[in-house]
C-alpha positions as CSV (number, residue, x, y, z in Angstrom):
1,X,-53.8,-21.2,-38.4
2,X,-53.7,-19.8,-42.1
3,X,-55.5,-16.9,-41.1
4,X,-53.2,-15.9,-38.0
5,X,-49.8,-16.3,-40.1
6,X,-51.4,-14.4,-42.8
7,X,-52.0,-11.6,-39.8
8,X,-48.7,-11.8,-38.6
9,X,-47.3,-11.6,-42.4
10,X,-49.2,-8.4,-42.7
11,X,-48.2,-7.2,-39.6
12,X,-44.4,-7.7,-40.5
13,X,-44.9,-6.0,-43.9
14,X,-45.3,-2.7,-41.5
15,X,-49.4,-2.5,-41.0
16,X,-49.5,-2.0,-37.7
17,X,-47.0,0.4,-36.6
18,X,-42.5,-0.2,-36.6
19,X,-42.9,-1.7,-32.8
20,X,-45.1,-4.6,-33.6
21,X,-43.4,-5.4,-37.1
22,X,-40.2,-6.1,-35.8
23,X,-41.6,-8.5,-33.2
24,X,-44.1,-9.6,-36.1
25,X,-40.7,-10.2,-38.1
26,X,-39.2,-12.4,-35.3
27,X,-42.0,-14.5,-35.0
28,X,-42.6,-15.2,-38.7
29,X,-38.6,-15.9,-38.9
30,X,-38.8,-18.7,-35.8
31,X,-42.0,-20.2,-36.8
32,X,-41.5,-20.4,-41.1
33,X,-37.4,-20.8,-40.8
34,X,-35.9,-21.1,-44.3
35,X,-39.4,-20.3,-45.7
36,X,-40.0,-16.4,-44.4
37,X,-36.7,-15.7,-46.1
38,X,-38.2,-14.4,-49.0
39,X,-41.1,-12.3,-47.1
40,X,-38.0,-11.0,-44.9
41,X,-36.0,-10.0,-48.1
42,X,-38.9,-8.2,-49.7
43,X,-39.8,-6.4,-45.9
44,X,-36.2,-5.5,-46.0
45,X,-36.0,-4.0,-49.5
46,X,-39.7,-2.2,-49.1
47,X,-38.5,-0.4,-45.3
48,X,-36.2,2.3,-45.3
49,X,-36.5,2.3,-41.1
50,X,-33.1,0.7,-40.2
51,X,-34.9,-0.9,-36.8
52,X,-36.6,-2.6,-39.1
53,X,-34.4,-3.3,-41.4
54,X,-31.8,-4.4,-38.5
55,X,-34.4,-6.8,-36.9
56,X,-34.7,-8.4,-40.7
57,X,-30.8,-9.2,-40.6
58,X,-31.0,-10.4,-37.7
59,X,-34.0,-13.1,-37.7
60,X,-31.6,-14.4,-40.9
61,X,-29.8,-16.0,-38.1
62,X,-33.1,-17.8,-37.2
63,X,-34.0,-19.2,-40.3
64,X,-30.3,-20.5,-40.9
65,X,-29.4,-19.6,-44.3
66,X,-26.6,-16.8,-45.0
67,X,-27.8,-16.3,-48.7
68,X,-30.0,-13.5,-48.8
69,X,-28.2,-12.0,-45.4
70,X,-25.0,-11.6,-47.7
71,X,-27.4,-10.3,-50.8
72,X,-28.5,-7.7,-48.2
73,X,-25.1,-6.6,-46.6
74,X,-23.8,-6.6,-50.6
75,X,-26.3,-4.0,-51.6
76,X,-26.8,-2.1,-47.9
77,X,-25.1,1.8,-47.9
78,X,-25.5,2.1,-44.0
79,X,-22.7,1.4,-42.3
80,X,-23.8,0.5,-39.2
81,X,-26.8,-2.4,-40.9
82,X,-23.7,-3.5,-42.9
83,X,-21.9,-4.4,-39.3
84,X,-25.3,-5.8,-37.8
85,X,-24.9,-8.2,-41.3
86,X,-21.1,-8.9,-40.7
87,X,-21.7,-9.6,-37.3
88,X,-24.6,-12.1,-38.0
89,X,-22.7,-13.7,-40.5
90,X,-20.8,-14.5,-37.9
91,X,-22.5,-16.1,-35.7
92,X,-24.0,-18.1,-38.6
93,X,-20.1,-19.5,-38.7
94,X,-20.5,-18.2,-42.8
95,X,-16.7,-17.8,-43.0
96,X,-16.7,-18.1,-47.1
97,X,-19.3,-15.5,-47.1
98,X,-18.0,-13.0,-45.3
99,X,-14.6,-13.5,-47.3
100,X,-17.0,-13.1,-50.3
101,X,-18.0,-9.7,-48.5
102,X,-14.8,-8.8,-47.9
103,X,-13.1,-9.5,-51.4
104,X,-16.1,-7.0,-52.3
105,X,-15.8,-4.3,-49.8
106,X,-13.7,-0.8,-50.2
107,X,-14.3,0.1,-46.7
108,X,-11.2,0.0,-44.3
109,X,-14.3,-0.2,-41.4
110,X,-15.8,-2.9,-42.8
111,X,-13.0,-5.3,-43.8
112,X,-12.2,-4.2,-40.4
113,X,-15.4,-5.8,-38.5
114,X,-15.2,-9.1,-40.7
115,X,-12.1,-9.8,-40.0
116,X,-13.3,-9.7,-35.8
117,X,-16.4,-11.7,-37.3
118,X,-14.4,-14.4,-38.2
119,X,-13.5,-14.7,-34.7
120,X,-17.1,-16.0,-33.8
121,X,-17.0,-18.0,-37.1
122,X,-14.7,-20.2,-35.0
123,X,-13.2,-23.0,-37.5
124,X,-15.0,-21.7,-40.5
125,X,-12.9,-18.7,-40.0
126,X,-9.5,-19.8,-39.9
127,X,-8.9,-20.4,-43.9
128,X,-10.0,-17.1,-44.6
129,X,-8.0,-15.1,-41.8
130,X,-5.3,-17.2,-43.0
131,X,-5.9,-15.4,-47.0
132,X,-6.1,-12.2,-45.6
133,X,-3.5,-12.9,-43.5
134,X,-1.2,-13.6,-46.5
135,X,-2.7,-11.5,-49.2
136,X,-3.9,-8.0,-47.8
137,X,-2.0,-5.2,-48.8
138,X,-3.0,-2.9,-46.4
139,X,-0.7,-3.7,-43.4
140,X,-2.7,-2.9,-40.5
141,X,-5.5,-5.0,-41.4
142,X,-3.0,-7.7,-42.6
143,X,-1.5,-7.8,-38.7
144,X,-5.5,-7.5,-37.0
145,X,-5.9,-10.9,-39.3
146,X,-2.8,-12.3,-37.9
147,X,-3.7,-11.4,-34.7
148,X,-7.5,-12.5,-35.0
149,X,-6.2,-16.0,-36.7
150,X,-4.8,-16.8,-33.4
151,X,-7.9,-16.7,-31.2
152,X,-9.5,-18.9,-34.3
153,X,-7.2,-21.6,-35.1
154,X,-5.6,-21.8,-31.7
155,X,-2.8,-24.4,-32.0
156,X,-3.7,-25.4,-35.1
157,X,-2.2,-22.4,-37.3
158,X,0.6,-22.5,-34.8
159,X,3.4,-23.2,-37.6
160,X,1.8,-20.6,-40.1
161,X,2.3,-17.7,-37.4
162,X,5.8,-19.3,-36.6
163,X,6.4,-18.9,-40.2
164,X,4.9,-15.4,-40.3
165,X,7.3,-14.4,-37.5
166,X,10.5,-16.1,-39.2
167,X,9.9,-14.6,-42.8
168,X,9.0,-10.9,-42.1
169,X,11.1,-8.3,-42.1
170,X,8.4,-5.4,-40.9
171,X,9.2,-5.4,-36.4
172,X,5.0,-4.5,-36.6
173,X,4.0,-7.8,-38.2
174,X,6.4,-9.7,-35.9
175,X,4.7,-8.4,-32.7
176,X,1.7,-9.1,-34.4
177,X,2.8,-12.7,-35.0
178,X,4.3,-13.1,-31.3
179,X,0.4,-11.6,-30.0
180,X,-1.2,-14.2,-32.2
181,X,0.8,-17.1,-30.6
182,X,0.2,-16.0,-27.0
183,X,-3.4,-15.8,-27.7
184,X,-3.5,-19.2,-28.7
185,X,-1.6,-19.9,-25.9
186,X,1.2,-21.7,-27.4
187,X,4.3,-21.1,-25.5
188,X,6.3,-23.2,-26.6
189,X,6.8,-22.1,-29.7
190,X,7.3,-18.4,-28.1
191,X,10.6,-19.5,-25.9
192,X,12.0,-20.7,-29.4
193,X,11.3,-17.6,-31.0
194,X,13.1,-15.8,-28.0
195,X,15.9,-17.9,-27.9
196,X,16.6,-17.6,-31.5
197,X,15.8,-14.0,-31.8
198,X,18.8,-11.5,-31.8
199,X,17.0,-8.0,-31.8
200,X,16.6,-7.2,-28.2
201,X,13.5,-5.2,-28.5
202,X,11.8,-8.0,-29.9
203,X,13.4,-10.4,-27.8
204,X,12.1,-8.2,-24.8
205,X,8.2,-8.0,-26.2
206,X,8.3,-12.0,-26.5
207,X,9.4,-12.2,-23.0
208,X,6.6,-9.8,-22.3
209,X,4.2,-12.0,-23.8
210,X,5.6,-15.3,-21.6
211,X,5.7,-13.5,-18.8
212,X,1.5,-13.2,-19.3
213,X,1.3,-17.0,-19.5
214,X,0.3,-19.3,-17.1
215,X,2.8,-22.0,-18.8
216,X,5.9,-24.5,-16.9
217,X,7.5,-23.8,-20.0
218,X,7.7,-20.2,-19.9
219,X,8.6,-19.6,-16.5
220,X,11.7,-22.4,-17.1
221,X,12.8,-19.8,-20.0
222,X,12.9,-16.2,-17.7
223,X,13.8,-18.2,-14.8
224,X,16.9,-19.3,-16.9
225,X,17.1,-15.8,-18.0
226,X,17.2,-14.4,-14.6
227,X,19.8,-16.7,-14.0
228,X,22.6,-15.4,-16.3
């Protein structure tokens, strides 16, 4: 009735105590959907109570639009609310807006945490690992994105990390590129890499990655290398 969602609204808004508004908060966000987002935004700007304020990013995920969750995460200073938001983008698949977060972001933790959201973005993360993957300037996050783009494009970005491997020059982004392929468990184009490659360390660690895979292919290679 009008009454009883105008009861739960004012129980959300913090009337009754932090316990009942963030179940008050929940139920508002499964039973209005896209139409509580407004209520939620206001709740989260009014609270400074980062339960609360946590439970508000997170019913964004119930009503199913990433607009006002990326408003939030823009403006939030806590660190650990702006990972609750990255990590509900995530599941939300929101891959262009957490890009949009991270072009925005100067902290190393955060870019950090988007980049493994993208993961759980699935396909709508793969073009913007791939970006990062190409663009980032700081290297250790470029190599986590490399390494991350694997789990999320699988076979698909196969040739991109092939041509990662072949045109770096850094041993570091290499590995990262060999890691990348086994977790996307493509074997095949492992074995070329290590019958091509002449620097025996790296030869070595892409034999180490083979020797991890449950793959025909694989086994033929170090069988063959066994053999010489």
């Amino acid at each position: 009735s009008p009454q009883a969602q105008e009861l739960v609204t004012q129980i959300a808004r913090g009337q009754s105590g932090p316990a009942m508004q963030i179940n008050a908060i929940r139920v508002i966000a499964a039973a209005r959907g896209h139409r509580a987002e407004d209520t939620l935004a206001q709740i989260y700007q009014q609270s400074s109570d980062p339960q609360v304020k946590r439970a508000v990013l997170q019913s964004y995920l119930i009503t199913g639009d990433s607009t006002k969750l990326l408003a939030a995460a823009r403006q939030e200073t806590n660190p650990d609310l702006v990972r609750t938001a990255v990590q509900t983008l995530g599941a939300m698949s929101a891959g262009q807006d957490l890009l949009t977060l991270y072009r925005a972001s100067n902290s190393e933790q955060t870019k950090a945490d988007i980049i493994n959201a993208f993961i759980t973005s699935g396909r709508n993360g793969v073009a913007p690992l791939s970006e990062i993957a190409q663009s980032e300037k700081d290297a250790e996050l470029r190599r986590k994105a490399i390494r991350n783009l694997g789990i999320a494009g699988g076979m698909s970005v196969a040739p991109a990390l092939v041509a990662t491997y072949q045109k770096s020059t850094d041993v570091d982004t290499k590995r990262a590129a060999a890691q990348a392929l086994f977790l996307a468990r493509d074997a095949h184009d492992l074995v070329a890499l290590a019958r091509a490659e002449k620097d025996l360390e790296l030869q070595r660690y892409l034999v180490q990655q083979l020797s991890l895979m449950h793959s025909q292919e694989a086994t033929q290679y170090m069988l063959e290398i066994l053999n010489k």
